[in-house]
gemmi code that builds the backbone of each chain (N, CA, C; Angstrom):
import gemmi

chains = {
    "A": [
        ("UNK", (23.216, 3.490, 23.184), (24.110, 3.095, 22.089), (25.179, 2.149, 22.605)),
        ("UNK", (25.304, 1.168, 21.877), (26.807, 0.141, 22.599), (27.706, 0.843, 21.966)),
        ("UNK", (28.658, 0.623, 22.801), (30.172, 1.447, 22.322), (31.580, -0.198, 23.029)),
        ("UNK", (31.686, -0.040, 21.482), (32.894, -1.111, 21.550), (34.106, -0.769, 21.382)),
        ("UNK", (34.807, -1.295, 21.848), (36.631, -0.791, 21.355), (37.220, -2.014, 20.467)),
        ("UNK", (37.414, -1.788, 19.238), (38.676, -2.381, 18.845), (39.845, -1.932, 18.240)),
        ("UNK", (40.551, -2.808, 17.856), (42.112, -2.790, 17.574), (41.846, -2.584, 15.776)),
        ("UNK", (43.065, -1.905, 14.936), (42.864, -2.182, 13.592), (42.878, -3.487, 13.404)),
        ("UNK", (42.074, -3.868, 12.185), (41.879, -5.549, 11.763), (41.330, -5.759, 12.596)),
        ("UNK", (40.458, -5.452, 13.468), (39.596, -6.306, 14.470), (38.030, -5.995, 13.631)),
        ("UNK", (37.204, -6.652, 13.620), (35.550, -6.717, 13.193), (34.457, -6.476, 14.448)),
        ("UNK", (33.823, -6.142, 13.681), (32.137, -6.636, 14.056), (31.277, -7.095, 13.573)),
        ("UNK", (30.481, -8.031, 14.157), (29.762, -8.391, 13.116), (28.077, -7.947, 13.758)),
        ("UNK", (27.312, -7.323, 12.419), (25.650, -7.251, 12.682), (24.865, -8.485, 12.222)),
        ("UNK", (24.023, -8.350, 12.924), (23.068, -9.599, 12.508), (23.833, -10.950, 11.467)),
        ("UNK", (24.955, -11.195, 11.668), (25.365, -12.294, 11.473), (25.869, -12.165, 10.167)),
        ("UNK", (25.944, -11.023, 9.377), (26.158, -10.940, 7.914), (26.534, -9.535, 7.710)),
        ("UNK", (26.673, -8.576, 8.417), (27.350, -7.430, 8.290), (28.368, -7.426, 8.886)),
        ("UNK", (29.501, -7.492, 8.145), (30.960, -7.259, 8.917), (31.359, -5.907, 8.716)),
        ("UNK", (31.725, -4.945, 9.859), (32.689, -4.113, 10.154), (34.024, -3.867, 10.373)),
        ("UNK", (35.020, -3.365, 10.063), (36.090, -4.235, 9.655), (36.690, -2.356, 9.970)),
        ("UNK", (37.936, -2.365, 11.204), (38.426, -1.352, 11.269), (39.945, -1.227, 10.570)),
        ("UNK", (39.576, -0.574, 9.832), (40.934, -0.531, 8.685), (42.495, -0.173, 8.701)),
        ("UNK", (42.276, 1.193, 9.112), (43.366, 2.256, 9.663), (42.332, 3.289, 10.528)),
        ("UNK", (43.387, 3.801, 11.285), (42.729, 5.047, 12.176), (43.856, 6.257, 11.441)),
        ("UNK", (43.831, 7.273, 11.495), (44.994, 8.119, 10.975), (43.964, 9.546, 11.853)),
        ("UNK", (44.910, 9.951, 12.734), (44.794, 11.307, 13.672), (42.843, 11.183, 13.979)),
        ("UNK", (42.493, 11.929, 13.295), (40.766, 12.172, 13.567), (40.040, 10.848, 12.495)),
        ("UNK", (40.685, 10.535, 11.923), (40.375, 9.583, 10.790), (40.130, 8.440, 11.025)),
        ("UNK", (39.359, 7.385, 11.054), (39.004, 5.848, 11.098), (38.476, 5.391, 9.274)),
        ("UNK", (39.319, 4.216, 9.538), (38.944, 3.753, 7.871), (38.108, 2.919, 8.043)),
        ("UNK", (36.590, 2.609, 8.095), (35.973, 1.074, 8.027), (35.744, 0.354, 6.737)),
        ("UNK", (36.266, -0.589, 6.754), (35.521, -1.811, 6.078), (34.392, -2.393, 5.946)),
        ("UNK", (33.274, -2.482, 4.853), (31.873, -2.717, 5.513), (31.726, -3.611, 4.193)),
        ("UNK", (31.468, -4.871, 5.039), (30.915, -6.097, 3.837), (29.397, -6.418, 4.668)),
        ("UNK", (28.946, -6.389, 3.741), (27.043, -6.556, 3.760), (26.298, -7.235, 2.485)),
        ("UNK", (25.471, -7.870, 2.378), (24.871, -8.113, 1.307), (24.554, -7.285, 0.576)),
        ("UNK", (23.794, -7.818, -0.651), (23.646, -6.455, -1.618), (22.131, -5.891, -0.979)),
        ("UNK", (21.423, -6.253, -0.162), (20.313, -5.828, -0.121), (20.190, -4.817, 1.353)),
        ("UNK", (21.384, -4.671, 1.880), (21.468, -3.801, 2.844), (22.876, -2.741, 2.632)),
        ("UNK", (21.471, -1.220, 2.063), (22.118, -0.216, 1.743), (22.884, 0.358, 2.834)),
        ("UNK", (23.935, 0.435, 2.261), (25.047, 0.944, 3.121), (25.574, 2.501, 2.679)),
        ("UNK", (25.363, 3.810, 3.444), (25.260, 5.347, 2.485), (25.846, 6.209, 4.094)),
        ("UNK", (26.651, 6.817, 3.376), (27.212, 7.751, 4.809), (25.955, 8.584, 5.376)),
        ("UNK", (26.103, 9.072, 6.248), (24.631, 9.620, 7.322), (24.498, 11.119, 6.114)),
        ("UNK", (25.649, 11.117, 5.756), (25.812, 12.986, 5.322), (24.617, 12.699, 3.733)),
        ("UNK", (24.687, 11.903, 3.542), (24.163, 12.003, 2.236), (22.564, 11.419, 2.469)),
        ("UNK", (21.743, 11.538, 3.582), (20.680, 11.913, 4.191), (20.329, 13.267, 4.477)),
        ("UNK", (21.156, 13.428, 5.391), (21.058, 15.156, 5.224), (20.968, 15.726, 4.284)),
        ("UNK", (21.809, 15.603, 3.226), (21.775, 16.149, 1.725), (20.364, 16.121, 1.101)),
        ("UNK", (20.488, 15.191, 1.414), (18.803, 14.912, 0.477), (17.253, 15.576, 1.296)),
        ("UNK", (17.592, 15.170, 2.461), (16.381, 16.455, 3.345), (16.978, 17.472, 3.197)),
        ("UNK", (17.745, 18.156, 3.121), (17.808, 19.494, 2.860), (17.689, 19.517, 1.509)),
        ("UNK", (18.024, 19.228, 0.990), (17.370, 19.434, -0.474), (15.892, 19.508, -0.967)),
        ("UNK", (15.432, 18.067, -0.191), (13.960, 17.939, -0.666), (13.147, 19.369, 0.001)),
        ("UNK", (13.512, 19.949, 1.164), (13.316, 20.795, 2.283), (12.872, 22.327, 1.635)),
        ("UNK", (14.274, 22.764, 0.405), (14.362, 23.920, 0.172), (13.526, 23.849, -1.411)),
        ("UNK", (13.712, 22.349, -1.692), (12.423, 22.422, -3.206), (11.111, 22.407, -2.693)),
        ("UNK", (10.500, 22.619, -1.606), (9.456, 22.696, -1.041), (8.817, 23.576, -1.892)),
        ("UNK", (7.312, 23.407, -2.457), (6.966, 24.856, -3.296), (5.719, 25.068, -2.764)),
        ("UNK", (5.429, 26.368, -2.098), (4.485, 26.655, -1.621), (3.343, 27.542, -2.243)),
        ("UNK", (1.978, 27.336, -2.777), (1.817, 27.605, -4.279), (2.399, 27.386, -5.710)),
        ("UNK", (1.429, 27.339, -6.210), (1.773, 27.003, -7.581), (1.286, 27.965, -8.430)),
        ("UNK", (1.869, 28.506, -9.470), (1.326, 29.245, -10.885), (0.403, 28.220, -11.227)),
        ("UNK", (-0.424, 29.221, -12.384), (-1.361, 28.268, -13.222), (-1.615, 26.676, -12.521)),
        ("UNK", (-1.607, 26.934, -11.334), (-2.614, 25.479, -10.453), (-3.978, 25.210, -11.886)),
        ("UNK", (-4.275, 26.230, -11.837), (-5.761, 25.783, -12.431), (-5.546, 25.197, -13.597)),
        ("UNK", (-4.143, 25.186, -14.535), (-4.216, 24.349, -15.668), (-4.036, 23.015, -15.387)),
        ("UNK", (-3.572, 22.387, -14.047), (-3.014, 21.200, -13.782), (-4.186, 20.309, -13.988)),
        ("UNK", (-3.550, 18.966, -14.742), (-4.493, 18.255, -14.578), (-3.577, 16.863, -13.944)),
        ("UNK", (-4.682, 15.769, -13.930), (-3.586, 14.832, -12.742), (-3.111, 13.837, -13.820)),
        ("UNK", (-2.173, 13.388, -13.634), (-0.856, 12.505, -14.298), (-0.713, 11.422, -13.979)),
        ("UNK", (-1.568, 10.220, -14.465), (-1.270, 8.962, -14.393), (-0.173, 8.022, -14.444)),
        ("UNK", (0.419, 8.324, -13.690), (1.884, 7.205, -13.534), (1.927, 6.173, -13.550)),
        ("UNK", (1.078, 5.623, -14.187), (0.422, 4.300, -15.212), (0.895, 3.940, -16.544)),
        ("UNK", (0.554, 2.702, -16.692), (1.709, 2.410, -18.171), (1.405, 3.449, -19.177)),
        ("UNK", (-0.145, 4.150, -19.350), (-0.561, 4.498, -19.859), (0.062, 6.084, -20.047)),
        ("UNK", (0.765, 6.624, -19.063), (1.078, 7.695, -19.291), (1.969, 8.270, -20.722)),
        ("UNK", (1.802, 9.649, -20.813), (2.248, 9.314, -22.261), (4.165, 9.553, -21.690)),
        ("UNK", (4.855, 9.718, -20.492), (6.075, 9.810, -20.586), (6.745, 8.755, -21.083)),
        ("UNK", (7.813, 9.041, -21.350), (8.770, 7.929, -21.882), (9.397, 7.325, -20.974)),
        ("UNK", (9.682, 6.416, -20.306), (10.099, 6.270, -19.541), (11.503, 5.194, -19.724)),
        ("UNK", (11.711, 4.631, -21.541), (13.083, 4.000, -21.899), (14.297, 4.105, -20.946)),
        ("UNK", (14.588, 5.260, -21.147), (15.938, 6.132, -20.647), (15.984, 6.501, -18.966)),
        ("UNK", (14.704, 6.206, -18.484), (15.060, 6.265, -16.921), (14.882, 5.632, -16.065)),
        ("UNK", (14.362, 4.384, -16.157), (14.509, 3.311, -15.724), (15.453, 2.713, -14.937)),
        ("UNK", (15.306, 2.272, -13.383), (16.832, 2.157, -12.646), (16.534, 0.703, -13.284)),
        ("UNK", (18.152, 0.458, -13.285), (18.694, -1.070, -13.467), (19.128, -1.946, -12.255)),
        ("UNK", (17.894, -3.016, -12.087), (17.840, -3.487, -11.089), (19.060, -4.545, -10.367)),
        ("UNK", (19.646, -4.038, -9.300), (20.856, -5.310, -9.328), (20.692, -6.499, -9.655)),
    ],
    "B": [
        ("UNK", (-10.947, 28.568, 7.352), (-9.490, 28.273, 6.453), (-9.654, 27.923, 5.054)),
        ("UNK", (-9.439, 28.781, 4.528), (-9.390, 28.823, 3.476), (-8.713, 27.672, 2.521)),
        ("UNK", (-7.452, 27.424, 3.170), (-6.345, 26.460, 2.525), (-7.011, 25.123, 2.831)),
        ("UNK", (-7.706, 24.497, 3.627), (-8.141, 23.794, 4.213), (-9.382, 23.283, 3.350)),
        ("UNK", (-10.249, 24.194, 2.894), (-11.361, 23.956, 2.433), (-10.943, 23.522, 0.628)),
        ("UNK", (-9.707, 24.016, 0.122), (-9.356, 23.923, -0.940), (-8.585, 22.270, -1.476)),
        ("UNK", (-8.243, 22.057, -0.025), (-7.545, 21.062, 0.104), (-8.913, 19.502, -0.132)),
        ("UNK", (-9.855, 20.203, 0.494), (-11.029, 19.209, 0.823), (-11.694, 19.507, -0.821)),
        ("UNK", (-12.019, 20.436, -1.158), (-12.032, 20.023, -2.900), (-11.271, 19.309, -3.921)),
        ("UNK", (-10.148, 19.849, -3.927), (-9.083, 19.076, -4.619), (-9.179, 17.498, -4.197)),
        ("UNK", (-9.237, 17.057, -2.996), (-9.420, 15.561, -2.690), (-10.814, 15.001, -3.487)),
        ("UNK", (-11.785, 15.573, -3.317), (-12.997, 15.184, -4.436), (-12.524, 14.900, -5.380)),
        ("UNK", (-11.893, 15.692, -6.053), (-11.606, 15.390, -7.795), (-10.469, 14.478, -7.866)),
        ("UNK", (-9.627, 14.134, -6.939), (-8.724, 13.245, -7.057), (-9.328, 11.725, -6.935)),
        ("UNK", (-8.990, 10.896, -7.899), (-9.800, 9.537, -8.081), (-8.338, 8.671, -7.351)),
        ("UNK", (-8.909, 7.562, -6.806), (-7.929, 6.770, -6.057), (-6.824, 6.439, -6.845)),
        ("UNK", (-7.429, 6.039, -7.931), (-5.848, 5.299, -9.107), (-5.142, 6.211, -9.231)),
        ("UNK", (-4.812, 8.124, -9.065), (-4.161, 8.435, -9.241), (-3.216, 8.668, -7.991)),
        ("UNK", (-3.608, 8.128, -7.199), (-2.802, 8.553, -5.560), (-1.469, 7.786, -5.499)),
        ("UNK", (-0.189, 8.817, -5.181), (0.791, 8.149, -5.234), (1.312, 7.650, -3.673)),
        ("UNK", (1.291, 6.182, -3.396), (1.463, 6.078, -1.768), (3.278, 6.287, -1.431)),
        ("UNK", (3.451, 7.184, -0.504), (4.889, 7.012, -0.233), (5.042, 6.369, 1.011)),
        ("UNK", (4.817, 5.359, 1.899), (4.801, 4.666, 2.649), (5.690, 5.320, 3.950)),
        ("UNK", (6.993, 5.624, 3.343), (8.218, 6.637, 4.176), (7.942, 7.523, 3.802)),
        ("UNK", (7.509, 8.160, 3.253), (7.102, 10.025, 2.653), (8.482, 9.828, 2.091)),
        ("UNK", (8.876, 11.691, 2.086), (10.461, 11.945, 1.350), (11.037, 12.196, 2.614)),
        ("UNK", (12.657, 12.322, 2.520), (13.630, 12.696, 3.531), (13.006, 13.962, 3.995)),
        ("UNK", (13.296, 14.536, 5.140), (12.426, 15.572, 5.588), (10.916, 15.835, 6.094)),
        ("UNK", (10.082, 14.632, 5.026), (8.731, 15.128, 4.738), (8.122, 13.861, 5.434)),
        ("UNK", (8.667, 12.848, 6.236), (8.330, 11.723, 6.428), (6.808, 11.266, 6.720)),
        ("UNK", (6.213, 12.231, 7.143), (4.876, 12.283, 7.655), (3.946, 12.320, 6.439)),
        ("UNK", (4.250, 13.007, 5.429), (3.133, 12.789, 4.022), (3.481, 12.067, 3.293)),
        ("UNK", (2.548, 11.191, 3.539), (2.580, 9.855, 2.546), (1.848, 9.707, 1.458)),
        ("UNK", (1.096, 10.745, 1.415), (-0.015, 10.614, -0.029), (0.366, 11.820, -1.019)),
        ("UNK", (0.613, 11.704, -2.129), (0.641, 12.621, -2.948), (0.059, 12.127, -4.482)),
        ("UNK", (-0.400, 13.608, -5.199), (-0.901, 13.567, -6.653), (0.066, 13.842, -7.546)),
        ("UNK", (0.236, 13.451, -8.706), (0.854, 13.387, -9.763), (0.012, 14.485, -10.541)),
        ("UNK", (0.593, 15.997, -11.187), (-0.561, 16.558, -11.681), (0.382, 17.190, -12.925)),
        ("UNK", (-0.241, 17.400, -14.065), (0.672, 18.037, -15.399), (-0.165, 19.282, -16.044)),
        ("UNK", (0.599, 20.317, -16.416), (0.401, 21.014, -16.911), (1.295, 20.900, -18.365)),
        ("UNK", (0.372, 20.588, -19.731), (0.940, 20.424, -21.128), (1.771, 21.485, -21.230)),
        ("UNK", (1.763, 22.894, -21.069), (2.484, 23.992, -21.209), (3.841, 23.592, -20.455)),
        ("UNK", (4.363, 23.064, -19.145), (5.379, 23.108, -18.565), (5.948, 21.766, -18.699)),
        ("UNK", (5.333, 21.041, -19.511), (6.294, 19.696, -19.884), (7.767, 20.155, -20.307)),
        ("UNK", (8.684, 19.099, -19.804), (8.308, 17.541, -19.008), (8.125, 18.123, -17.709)),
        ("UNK", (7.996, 19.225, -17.002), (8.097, 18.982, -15.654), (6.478, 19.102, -14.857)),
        ("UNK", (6.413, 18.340, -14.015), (5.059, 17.841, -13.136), (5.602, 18.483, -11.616)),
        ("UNK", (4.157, 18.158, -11.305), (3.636, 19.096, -9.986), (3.485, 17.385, -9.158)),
        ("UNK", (3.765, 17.600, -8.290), (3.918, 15.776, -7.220), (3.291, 17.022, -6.105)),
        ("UNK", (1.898, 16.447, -5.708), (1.335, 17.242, -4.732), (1.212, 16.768, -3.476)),
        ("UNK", (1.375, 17.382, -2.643), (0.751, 16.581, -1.262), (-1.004, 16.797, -1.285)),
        ("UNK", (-1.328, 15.367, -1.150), (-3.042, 15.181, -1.397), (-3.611, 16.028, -0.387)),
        ("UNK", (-3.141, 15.986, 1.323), (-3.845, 16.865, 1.693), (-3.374, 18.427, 2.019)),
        ("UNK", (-2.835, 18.641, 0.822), (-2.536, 19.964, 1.594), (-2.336, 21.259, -0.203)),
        ("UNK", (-3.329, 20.964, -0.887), (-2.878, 21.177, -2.520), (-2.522, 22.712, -2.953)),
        ("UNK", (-1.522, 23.160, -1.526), (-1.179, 24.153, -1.929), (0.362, 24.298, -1.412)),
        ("UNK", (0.809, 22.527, -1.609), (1.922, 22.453, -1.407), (3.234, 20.679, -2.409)),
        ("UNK", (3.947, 21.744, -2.780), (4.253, 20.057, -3.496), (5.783, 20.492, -3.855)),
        ("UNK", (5.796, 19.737, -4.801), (7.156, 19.279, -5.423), (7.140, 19.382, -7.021)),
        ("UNK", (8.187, 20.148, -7.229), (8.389, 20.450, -8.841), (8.733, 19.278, -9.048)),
        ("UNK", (9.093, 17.899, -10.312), (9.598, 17.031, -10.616), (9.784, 16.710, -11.944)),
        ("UNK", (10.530, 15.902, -12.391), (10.711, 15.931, -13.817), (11.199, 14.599, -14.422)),
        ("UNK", (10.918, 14.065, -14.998), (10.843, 12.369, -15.543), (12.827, 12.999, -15.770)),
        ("UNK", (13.883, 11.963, -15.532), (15.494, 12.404, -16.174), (15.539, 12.166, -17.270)),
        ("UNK", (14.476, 11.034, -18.202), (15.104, 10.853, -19.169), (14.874, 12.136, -20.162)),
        ("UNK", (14.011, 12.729, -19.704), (13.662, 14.198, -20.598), (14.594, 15.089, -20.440)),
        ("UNK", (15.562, 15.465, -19.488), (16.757, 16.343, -19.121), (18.105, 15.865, -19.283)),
        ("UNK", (18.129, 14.319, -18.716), (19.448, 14.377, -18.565), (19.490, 12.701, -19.040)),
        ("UNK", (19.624, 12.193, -20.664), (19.142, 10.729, -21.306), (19.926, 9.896, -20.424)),
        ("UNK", (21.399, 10.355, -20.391), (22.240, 9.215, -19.972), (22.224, 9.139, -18.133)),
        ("UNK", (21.261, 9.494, -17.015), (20.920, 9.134, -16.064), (20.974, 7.653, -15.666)),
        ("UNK", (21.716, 7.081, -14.896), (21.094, 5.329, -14.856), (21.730, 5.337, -13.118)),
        ("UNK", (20.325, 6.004, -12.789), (20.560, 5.253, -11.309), (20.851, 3.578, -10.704)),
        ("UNK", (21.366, 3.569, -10.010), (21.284, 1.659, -9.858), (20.640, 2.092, -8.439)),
        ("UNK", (19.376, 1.228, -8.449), (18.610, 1.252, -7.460), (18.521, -0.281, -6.756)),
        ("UNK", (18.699, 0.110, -5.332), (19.039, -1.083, -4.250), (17.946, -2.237, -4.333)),
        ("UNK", (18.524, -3.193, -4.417), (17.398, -4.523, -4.787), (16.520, -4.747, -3.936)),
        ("UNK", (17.585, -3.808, -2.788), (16.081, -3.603, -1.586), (14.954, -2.477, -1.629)),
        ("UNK", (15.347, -1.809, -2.692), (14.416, -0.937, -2.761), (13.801, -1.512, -3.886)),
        ("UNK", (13.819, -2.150, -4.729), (13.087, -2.865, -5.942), (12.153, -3.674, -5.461)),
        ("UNK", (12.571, -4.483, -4.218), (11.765, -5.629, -3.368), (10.806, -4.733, -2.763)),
        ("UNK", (10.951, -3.509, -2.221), (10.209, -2.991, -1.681), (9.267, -2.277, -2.485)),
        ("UNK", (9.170, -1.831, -3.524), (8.382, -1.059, -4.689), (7.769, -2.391, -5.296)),
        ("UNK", (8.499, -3.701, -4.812), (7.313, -4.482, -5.710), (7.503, -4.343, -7.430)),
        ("UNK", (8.883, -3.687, -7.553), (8.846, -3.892, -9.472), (9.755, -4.906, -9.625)),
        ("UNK", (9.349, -5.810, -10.619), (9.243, -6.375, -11.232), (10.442, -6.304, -12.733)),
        ("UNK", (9.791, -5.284, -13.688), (10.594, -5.300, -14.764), (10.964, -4.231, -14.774)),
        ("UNK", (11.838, -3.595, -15.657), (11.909, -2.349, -15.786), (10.817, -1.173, -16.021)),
        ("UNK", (10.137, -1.926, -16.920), (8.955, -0.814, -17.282), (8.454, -0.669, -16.270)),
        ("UNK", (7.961, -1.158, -15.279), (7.394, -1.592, -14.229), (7.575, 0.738, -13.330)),
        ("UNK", (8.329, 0.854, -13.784), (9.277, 1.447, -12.534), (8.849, 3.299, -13.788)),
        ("UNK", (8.517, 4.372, -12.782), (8.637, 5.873, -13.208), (9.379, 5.981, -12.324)),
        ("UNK", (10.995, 7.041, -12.970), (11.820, 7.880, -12.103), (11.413, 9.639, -12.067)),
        ("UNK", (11.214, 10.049, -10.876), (10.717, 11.281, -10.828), (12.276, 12.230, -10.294)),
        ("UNK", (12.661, 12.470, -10.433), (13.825, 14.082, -9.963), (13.408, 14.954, -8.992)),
        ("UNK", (13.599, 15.485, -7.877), (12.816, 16.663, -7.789), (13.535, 18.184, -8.017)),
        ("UNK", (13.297, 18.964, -8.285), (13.266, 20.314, -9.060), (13.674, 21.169, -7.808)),
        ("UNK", (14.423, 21.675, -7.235), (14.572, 23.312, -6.836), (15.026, 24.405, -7.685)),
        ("UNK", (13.743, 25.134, -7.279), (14.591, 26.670, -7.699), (14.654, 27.663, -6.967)),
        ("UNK", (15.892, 28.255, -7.519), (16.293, 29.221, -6.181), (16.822, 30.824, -7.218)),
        ("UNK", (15.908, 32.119, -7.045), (16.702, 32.945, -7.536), (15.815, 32.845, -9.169)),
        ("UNK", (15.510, 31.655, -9.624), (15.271, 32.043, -10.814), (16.113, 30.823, -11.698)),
        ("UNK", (16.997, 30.355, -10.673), (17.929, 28.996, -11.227), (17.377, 27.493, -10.529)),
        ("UNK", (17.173, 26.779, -11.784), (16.526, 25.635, -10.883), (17.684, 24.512, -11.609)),
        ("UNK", (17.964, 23.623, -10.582), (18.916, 22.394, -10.378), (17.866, 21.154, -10.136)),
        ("UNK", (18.167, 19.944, -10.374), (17.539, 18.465, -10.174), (18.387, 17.726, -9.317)),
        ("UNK", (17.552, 17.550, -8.246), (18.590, 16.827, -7.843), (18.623, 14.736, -8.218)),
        ("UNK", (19.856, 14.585, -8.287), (20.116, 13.598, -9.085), (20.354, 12.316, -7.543)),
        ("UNK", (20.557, 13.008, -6.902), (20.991, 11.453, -5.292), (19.754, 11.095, -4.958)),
        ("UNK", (18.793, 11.631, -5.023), (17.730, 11.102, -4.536), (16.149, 10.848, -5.317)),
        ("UNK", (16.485, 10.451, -6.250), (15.412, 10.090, -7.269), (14.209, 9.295, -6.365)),
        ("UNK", (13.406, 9.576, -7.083), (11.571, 8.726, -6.686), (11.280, 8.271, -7.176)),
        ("UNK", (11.395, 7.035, -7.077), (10.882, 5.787, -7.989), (9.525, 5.160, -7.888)),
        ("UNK", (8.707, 5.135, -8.666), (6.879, 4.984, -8.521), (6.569, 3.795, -9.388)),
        ("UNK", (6.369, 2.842, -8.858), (5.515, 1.629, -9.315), (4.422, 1.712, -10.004)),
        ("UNK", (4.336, 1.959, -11.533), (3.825, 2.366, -12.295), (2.303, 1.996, -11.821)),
        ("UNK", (2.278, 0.553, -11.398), (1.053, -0.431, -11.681), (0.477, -0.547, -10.243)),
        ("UNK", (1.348, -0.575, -9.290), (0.442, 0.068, -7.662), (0.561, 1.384, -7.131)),
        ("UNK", (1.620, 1.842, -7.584), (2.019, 3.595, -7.305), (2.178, 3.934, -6.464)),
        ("UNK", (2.722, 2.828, -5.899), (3.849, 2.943, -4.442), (5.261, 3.555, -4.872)),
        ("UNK", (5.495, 4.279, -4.066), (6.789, 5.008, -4.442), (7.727, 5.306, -3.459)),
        ("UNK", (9.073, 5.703, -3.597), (9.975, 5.929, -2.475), (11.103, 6.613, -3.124)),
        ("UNK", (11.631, 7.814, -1.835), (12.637, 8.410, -2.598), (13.819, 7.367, -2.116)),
        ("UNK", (14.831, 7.023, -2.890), (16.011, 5.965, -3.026), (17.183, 7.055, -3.094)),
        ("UNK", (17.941, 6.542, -2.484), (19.411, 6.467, -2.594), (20.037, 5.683, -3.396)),
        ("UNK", (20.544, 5.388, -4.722), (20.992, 4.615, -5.318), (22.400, 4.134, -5.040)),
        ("UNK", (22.816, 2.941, -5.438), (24.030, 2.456, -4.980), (25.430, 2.760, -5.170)),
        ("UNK", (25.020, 4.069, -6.882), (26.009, 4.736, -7.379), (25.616, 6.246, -6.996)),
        ("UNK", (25.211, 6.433, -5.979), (24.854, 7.839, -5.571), (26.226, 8.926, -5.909)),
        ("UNK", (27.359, 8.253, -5.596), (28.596, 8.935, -5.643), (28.719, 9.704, -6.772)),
        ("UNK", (28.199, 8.916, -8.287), (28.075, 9.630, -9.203), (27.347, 10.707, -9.517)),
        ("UNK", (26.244, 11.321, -8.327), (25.188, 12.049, -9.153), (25.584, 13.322, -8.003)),
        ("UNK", (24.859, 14.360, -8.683), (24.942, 15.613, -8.442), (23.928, 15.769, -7.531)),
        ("UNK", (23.731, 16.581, -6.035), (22.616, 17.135, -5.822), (22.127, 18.400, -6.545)),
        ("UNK", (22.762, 19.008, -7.055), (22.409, 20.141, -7.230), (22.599, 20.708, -8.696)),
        ("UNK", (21.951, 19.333, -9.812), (22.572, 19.299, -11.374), (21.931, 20.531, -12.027)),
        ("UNK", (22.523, 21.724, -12.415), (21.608, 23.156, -12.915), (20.780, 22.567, -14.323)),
        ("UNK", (19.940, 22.674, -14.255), (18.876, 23.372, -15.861), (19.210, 24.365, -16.753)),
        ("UNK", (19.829, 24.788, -16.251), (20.290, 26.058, -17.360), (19.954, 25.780, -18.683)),
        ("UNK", (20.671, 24.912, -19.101), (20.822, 24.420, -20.635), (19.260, 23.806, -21.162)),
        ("UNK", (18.488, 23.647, -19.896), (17.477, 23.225, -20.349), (16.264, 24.344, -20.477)),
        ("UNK", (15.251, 24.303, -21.501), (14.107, 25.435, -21.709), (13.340, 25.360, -20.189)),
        ("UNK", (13.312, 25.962, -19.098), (12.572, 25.275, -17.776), (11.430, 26.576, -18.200)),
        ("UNK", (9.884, 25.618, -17.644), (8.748, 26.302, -17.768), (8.966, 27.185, -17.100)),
        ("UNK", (8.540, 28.492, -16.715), (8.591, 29.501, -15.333), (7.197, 29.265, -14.507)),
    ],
}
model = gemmi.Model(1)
for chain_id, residues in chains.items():
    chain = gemmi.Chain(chain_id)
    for i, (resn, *xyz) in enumerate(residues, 1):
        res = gemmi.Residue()
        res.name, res.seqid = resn, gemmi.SeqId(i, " ")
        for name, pos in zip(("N", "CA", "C"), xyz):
            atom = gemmi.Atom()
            atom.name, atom.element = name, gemmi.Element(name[0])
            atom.pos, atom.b_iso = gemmi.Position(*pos), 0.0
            res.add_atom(atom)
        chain.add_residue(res)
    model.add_chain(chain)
structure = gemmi.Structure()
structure.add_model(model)
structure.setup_entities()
């Protein structure tokens, strides 16, 4: 891992278009600044974890009535609605 | 093995167009990349997202606009570029379902977004993640048992 030191108001920059930008420090606290394009998601580490542990504990091992399942074309054709959930693309 | 041999049937009856590719799998699950989309009419809206080889293991899921209308993830343009959609229609949002106890929650940060028309899919982090709940209860909603 590189390990850099700077000063508040001092940067970094990634690949030429991610700036890091140290804000305030306060006791255990560091504030960063993070300018990036829109196409590089920027998400605290914790809210990874969140989501594997989540996906982790919805794990379902068996199913009831397996035998009624039939398979679900996620094709235009399906009959869900899909109006209302649709992400809105930046 | 029993589980094994069940697994190798279930793949027979599964026809290619319905295979959902997750390229990254889910958080946690990174290694299974293939899963089935399967419905039972009785437990609508919520679906069974299976792992193809293993069909005695999956994921409860549930389309949001059936639970929760006003949902509007904003999904990363890098993840749009990467799913290959196009328009909106283009795009199924899946939820996935825990239940715990008898109480089941959706979680709302990490939606699965499936390319209707190649059925490539990926679980996303959306850009307004801040807004959503991991752990949004059903209560209020009729949930199949």
């Amino acid at each position: 891992m590189l390990v850099l030191s700077r000063k508040v108001n001092e940067n970094i920059v990634i690949d030429g278009r991610i700036i890091v930008k140290v804000v305030r420090t306060e006791g255990n606290f560091v504030k960063l600044g993070i300018e990036a394009p829109p196409d590089v998601p920027v998400h605290r580490q914790e809210i990874y974890d969140e989501i594997q542990k989540s996906n982790q504990a919805a794990l379902t091992v068996g199913r009831p009535n397996a035998g009624q399942l039939r398979p679900a074309k996620p094709g235009p054709s399906t009959p869900v609605d899909p109006a209302s959930s649709t992400p809105s693309p930046k | 093995m029993k589980t094994v041999e069940i697994a190798e049937q279930e793949r027979l009856q599964v026809k290619q167009e319905n295979i959902i590719q997750m390229p990254l799998g889910l958080l946690g699950f990174e290694r299974i990349k293939k899963f089935v989309l399967l419905a039972n009419p009785e437990e609508a809206p919520f679906m069974w997202l299976q792992m193809l080889d293993n069909a005695n293991q999956g994921f409860v899921v549930v389309p949001p606009s059936s639970v929760l209308p006003n949902y509007a993830p904003d999904i990363s343009s890098q993840d749009i570029e990467f799913l290959g959609i196009r328009a909106a229609t283009d795009a199924l949002v899946l939820n996935i379902v825990t239940v715990r106890g008898g109480e089941a929650t959706v979680n709302l940060k990490g939606p699965i977004v499936v390319n209707r028309n190649t059925l490539v899919a990926k679980q996303c982090i959306p850009v307004n993640v801040a807004n959503f709940s991991l752990q949004q209860p059903l209560a209020a909603i009729p949930v199949a048992a």
